[in-house]
C-alpha positions as CSV (number, residue, x, y, z in Angstrom):
1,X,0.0,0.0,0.0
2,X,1.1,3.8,-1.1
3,X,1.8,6.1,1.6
4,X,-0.5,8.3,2.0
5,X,-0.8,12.1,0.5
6,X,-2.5,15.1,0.5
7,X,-5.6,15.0,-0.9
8,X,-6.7,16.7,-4.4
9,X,-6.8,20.2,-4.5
10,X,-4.8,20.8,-1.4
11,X,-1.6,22.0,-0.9
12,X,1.1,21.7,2.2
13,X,2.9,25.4,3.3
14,X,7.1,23.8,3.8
15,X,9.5,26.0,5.5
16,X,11.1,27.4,2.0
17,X,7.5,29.2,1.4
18,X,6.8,30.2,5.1
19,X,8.9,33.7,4.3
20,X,6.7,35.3,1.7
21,X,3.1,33.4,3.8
22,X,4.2,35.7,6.2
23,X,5.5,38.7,4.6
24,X,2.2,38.5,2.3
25,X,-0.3,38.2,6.0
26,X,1.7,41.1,7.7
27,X,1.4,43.5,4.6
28,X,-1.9,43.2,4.6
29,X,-2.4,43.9,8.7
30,X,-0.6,46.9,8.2
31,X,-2.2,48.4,5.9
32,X,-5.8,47.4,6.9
33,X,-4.6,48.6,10.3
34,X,-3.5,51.7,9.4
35,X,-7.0,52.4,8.1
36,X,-8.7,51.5,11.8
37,X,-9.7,48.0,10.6
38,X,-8.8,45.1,13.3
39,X,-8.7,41.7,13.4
40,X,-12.0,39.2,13.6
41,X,-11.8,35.2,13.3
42,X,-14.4,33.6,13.3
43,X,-14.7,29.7,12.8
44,X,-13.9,27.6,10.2
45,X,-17.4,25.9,10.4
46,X,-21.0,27.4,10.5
47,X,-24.4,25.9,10.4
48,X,-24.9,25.5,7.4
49,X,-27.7,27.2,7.3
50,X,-26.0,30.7,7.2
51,X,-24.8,29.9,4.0
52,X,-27.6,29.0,2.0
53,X,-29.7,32.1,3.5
54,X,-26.5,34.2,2.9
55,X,-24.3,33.0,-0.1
56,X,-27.6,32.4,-1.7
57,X,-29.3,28.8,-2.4
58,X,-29.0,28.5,-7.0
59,X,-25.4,29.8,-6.5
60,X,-22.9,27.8,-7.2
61,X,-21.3,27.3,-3.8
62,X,-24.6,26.2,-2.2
63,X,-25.6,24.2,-4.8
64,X,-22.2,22.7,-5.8
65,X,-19.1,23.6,-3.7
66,X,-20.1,23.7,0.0
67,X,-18.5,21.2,2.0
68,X,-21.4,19.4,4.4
69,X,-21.4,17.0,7.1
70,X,-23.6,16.1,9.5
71,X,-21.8,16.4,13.7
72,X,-22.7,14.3,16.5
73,X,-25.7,15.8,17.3
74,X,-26.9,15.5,14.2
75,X,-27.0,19.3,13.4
76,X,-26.0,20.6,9.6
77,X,-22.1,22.2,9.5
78,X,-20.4,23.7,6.7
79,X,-16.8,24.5,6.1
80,X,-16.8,28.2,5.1
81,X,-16.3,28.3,1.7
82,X,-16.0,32.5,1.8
83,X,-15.5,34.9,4.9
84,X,-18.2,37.7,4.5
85,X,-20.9,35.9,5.8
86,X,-19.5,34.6,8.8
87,X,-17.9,37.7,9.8
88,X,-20.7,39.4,9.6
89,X,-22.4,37.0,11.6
90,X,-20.0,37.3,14.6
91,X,-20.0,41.4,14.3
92,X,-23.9,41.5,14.4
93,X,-24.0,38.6,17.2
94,X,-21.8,40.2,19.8
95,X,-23.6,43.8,18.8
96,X,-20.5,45.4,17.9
97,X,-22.2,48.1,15.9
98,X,-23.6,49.5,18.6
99,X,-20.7,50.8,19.7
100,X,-19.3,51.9,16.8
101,X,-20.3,52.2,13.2
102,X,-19.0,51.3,10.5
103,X,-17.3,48.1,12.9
104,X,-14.2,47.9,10.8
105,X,-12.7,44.3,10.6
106,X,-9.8,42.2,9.0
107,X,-9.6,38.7,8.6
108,X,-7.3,35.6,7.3
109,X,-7.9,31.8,6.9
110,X,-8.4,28.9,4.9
111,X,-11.7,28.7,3.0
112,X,-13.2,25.6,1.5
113,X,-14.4,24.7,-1.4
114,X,-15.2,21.6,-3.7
115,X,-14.4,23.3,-6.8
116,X,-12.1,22.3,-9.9
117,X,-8.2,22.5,-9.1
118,X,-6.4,25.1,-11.2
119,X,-3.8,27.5,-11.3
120,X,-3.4,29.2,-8.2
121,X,-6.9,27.9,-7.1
122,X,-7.4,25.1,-4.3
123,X,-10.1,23.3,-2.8
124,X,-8.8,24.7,0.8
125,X,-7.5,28.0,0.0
126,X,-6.7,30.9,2.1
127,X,-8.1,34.7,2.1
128,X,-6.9,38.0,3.0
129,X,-10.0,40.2,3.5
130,X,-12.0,43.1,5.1
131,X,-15.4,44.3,6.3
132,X,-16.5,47.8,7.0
133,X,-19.8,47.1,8.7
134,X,-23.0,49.6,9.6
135,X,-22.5,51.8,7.2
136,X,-23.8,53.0,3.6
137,X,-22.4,55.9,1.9
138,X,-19.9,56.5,-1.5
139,X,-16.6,57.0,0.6
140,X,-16.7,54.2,2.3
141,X,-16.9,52.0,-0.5
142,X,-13.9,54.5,-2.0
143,X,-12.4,53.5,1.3
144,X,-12.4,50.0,1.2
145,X,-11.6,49.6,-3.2
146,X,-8.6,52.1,-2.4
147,X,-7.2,49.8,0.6
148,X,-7.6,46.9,-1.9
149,X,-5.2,49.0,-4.5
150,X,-3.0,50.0,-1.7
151,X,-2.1,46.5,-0.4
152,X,-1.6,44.9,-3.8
153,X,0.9,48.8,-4.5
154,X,2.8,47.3,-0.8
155,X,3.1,43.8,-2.2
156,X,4.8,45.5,-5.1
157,X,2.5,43.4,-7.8
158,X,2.1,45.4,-10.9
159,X,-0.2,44.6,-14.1
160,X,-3.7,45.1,-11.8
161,X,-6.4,46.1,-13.5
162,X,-9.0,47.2,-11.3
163,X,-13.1,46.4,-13.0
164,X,-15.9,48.1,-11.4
165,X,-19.7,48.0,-11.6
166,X,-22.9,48.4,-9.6
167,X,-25.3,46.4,-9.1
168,X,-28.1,49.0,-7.8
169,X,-30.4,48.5,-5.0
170,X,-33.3,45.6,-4.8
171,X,-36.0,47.5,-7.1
172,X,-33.2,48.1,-9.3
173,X,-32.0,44.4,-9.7
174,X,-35.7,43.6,-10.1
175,X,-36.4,45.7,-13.1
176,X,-33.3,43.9,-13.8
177,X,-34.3,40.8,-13.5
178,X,-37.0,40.9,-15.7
179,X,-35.0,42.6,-18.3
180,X,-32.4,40.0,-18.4
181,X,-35.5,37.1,-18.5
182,X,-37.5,38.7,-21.4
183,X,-33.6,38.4,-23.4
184,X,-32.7,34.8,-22.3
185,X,-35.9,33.0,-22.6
186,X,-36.0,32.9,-26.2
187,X,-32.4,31.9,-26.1
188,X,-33.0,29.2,-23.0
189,X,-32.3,26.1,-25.5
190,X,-28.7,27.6,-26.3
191,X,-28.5,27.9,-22.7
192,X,-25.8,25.3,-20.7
193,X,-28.2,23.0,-17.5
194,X,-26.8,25.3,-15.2
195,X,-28.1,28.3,-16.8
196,X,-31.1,27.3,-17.6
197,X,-31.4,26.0,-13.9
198,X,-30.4,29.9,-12.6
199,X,-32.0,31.5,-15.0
200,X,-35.5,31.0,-13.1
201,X,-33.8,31.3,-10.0
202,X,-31.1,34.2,-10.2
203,X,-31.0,35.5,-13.9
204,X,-27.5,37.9,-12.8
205,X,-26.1,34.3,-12.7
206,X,-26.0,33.4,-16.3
207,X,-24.3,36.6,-17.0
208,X,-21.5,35.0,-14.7
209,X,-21.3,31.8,-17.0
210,X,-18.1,31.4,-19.2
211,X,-20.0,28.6,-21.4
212,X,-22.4,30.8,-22.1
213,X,-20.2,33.9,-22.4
214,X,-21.2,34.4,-26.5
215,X,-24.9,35.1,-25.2
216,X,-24.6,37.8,-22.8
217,X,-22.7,40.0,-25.2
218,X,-26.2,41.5,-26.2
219,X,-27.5,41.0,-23.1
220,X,-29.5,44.7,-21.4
221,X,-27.0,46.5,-19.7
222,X,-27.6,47.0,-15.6
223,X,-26.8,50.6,-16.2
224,X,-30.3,51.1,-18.1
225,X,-32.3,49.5,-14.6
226,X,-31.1,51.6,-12.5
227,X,-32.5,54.2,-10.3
228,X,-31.6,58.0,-9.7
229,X,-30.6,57.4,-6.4
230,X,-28.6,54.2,-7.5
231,X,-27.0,55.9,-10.3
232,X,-26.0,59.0,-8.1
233,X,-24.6,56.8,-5.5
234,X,-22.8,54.9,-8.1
235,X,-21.1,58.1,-9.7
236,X,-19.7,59.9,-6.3
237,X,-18.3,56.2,-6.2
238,X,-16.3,57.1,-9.2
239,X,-15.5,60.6,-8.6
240,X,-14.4,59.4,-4.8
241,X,-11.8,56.9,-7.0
242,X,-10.7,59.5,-9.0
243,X,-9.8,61.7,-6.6
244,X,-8.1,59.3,-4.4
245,X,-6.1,58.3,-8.0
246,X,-7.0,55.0,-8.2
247,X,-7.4,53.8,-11.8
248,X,-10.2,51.5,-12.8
249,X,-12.4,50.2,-15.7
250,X,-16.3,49.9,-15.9
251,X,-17.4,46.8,-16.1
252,X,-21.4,46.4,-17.0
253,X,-21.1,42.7,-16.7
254,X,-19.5,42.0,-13.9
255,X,-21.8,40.3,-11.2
256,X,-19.5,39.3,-8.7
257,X,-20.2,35.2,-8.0
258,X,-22.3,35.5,-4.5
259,X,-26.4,36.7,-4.2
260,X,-25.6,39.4,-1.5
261,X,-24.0,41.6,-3.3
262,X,-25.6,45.2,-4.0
263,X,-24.2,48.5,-5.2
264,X,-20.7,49.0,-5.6
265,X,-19.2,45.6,-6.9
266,X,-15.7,45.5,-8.2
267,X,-12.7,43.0,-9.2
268,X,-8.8,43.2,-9.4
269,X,-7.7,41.5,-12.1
270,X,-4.1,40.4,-13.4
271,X,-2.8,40.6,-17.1
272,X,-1.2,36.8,-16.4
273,X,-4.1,34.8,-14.9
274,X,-6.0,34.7,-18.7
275,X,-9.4,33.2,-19.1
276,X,-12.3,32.8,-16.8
277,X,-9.6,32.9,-13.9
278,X,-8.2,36.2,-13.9
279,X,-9.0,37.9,-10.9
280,X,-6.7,38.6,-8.0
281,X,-9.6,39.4,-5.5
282,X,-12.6,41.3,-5.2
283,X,-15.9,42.4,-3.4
284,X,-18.4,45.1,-3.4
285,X,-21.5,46.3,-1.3
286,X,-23.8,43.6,0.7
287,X,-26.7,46.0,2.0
288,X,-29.6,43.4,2.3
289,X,-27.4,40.3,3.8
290,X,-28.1,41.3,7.4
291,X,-32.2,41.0,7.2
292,X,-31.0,37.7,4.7
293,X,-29.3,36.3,7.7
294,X,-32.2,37.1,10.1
295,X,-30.7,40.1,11.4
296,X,-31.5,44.0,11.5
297,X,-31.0,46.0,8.3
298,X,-27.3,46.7,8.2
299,X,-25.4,48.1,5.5
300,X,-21.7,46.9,4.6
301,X,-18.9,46.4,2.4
302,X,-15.3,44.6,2.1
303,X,-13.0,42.4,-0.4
304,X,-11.4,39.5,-0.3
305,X,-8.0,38.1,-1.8
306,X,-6.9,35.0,-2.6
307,X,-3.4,34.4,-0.9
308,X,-2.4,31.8,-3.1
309,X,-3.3,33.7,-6.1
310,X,-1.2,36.8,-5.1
311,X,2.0,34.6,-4.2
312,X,1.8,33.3,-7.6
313,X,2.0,36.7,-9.2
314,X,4.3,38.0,-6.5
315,X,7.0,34.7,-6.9
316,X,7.1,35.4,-10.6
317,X,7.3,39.0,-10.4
318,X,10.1,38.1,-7.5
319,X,8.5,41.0,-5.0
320,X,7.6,38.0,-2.6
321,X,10.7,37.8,-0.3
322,X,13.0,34.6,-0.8
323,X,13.2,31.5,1.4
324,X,14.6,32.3,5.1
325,X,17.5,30.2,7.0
326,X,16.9,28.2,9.4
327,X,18.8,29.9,12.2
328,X,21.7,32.4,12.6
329,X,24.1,29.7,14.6
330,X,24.1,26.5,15.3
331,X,26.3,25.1,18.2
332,X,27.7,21.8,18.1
333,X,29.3,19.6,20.8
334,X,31.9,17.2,19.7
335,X,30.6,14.7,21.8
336,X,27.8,13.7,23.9
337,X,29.5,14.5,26.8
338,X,29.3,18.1,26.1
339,X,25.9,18.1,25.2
340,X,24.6,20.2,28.5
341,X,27.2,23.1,28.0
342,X,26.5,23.4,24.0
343,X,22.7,23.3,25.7
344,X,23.7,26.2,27.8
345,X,25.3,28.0,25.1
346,X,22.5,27.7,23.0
347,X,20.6,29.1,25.6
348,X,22.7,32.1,25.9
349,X,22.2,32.6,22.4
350,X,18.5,32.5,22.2
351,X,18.0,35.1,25.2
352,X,20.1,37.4,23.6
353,X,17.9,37.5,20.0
354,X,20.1,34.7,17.7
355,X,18.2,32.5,16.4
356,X,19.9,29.1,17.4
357,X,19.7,25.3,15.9
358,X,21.6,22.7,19.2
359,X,22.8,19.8,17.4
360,X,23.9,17.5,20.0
361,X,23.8,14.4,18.2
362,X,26.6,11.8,18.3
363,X,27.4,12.8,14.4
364,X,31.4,14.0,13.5
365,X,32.1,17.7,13.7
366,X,32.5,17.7,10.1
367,X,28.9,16.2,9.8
368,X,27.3,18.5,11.6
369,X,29.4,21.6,9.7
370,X,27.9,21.1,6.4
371,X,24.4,20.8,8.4
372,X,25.2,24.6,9.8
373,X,25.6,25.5,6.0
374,X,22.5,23.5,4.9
375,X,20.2,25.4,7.5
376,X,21.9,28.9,6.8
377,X,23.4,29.3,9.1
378,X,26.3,32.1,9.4
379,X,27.9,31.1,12.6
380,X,28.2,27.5,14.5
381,X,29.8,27.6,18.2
382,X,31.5,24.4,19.0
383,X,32.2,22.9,22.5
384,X,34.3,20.3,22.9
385,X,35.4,18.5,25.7
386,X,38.3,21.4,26.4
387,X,36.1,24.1,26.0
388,X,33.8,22.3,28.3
389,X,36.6,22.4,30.7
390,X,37.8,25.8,30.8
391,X,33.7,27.4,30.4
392,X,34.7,28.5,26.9
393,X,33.6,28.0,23.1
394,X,35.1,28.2,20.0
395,X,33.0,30.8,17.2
396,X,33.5,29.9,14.4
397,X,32.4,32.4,11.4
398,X,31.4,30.3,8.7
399,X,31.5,33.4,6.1
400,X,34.7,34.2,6.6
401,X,36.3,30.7,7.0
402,X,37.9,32.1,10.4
403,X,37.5,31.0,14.1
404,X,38.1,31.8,17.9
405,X,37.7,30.5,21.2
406,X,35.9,33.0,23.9
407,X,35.4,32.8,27.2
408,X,31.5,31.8,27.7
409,X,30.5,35.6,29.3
410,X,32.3,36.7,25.8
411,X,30.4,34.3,23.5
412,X,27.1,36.0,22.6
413,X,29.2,39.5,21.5
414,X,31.7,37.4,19.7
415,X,28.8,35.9,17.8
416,X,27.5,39.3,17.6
417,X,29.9,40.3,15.6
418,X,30.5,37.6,14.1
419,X,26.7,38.2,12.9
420,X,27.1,42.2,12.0
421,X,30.3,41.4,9.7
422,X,28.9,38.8,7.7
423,X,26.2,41.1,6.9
424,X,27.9,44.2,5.9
């Protein structure tokens, strides 16, 4: 029997990718953070129940993707296959806009769902997002499209095209709605099963369908269903944009792949993800999803990014940062028997900021010399059965080819510098 592997459409994070995993989560902390927004997690499982009433039962990720089971109790959980909902959730929950409003909130963690592996696309993947919650008006949507442009700007990712649309309010996507049914009824034979399935339930979800792209090209336009109000709202969305100089594209087709989206809706997309796959990250306007989810009206707004998608880009564009070492220094003891004072060196080390690998295995000194320069390392302190004698080391800069014994009060400095010449 085969030993056993990850399963399809996963992936594992190993220690040469750990640098730019966490380089690509602390960019986007600071900048959400510098914009007032702070951290929410919220579980990796819901009932699943707060995903069909909030993703939207004909989408998709209800219908398709959503990964179910059945706990001991014999209630309904689902592995969250997107963040908004369940963030949203936990903010209305624990009343946080009561206290303030909008409740501004970042998040991280994997998501999950059963969809086709492809480039840069898992069946657990991981999101980078954020949520301004409680509040409806043009600048905060500005707000929260600008941070988007702003974190991809601090990754250093270039070639991002940002797409925007709206997708009005709920009288708006009605008149829509019927639009969009009295042009694809005649058409419904052409249509693919899942369209024709949507199209009775959620007509805005055949426009999403790249089979059926060649038949929405003359599809009505949302533009000519909307409101004053909406189409107001839409355009100090614009101006807000263009005054914070953030470049973008209209996009009258784009729908955005959830039901609870509303308003402002808008896309990043990359020149080198081609196809039906393009898109960096996204979000838009969810006014409506509260009362969906059983709670009071409450307006709000946020994106989401797809981590692996944005390493990808960032490895070949080499802005992601390369593959750490191990350690600064590794100390060795020759034998065994000086396996408690390398221990104690190593301790040393550690409390004074190096990072520090002990190798007190029964291996030859030259053994564990080329496993110093395997792990990075720049120094290796050796303690031999002398040294442990006389409460010394020997530091040995593996840079420089060059060595010395110290006294052990001396040893930290002496590695120290050891450390500051090797990087100059």
């Amino acid at each position: 029997m085969p030993p056993p592997s990850a399963p399809k459409g996963t992936h594992d994070l190993l220690p040469d990718a750990s640098a730019a995993w966490r380089w690509l989560h602390g960019v986007h902390a600071e900048v959400t953070e510098l914009h007032g927004y702070r951290l929410v997690d919220t579980p990796m499982f819901e009932h699943t129940e707060l995903f069909e009433r909030g993703v939207g039962t004909g989408t998709d990720v209800v219908d398709k993707e959503m990964y179910t089971f059945t706990d001991r109790g014999g209630r309904s959980l689902t592995l969250r296959p997107e963040g908004t909902v369940g963030v949203l959730r936990a903010v209305l929950e624990h009343r946080l806009t009561e206290e303030v409003r909008p409740l501004r909130a970042h998040y991280a963690g994997p998501m999950f769902r059963a969809d086709r592996p492809q480039k840069g696309r898992y069946r657990q993947f991981h999101q980078v997002g954020v949520e301004a919650i409680g509040e409806r008006a043009p600048a905060l949507d500005v707000e929260v499209v600008e941070m988007g442009r702003r974190f991809l700007d601090a990754l250093g990712i270039t070639g991002v095209g940002l797409q925007l649309n709206t997708l009005g309010d709920l009288d708006d996507r009605l008149r829509y709605r019927e639009a969009l049914l009295g042009y694809y009824r005649p058409l419904v034979d052409r249509l693919c099963d899942d369209c024709r399935r949507r199209l009775e339930i959620n007509p805005l979800r055949v426009l999403d369908c790249k089979r059926d792209q060649g038949l929405s090209v003359e599809a009505p336009l949302i533009t000519d269903s909307l409101s004053e109000a909406s189409t107001a709202y839409f355009a100090a969305v614009q101006e807000g944009l263009v005054a914070a100089r953030v470049p973008f594209s209209l996009n009258p087709r784009l729908v955005r792949g959830l039901d609870y989206y509303a308003h402002t809706a808008f896309e990043y997309w990359h020149s080198s993800l081609q196809g039906a796959q393009n898109s960096l990250g996204g979000g838009g306007r969810y006014d409506g999803l509260a009362e969906a989810l059983g709670f009071p009206a409450t307006p709000g707004i946020g994106y989401a990014f797809g981590v692996e998608r944005l390493l990808l880009i960032a490895g070949e564009q080499g802005t992601a940062p390369a593959a750490e070492p191990a350690c600064d220094a590794v100390v060795c003891s020759i034998d065994p028997a000086q396996a408690p004072a390398a221990a104690e060196v190593a301790r040393l080390l550690r409390a004074a900021g190096v990072r520090t690998v002990l190798d007190a295995s029964d291996r030859k000194i030259d053994r564990k010399l080329r496993t110093a320069n395997r792990l990075g390392a720049r120094v290796c302190v050796i303690v031999g059965e002398e040294e442990a004698r006389e409460g010394a080391a020997t530091v040995k800069d593996l840079g420089r080819r060059t060595e010395e014994r110290h006294a052990a009060e001396r040893v930290v400095d002496a590695v120290h510098g050891a450390l500051r010449g090797n990087a100059a």
